[in-house]
N, C-alpha and C positions, 0 to 999 in steps of 0.2 A: 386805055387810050394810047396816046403816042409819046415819044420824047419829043418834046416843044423846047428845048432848050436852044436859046436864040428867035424865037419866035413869040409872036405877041397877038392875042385874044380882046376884042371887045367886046365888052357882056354886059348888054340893057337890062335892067331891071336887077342889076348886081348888088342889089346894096340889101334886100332881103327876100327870106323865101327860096325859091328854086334857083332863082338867078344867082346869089350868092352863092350856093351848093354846087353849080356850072363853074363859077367863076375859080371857087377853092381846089376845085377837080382837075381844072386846067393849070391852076398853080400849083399844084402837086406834082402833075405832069411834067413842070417846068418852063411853064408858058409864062412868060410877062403877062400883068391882066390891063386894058383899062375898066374898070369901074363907072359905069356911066349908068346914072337913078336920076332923078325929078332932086332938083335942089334940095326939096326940103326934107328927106329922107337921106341924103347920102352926108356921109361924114368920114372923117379921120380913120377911125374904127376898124371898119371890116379892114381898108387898106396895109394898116398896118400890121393886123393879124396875117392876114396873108402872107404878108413881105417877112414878117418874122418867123414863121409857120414853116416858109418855103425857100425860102433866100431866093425871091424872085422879084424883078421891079413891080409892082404895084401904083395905076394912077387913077385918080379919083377923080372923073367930069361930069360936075351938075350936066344935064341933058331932061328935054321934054322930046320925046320923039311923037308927039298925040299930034302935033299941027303941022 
């Protein structure tokens, strides 16, 4: 990918599956992530892996994008 350092990623469906594996990709890269899943799947968790992973902000927003 790119250097994303300074720059910030939001990734639907971030909290498991392929969307997480996007999201970990771009925080690799250096990208801030935000984290945006359906309430009841998204947690603490992946965010702070990341954030400790990558030394990257990491933010976690419940989101339903279906309606």
């Amino acid at each position: 990918m790119t250097d994303g350092k300074g720059r910030g990623a939001v990734v639907t469906g971030a909290a498991r599956r392929i969307g997480r594996q996007i999201a970990a990709g771009l925080a690799a890269d250096g990208f801030g992530v935000v984290i945006a899943d359906l309430a009841e799947v998204v947690g603490d968790e992946p965010a702070e892996a990341l954030a400790t992973a990558h030394g990257v902000t990491v933010v976690v927003q419940p989101v339903d994008v279906t309606a």
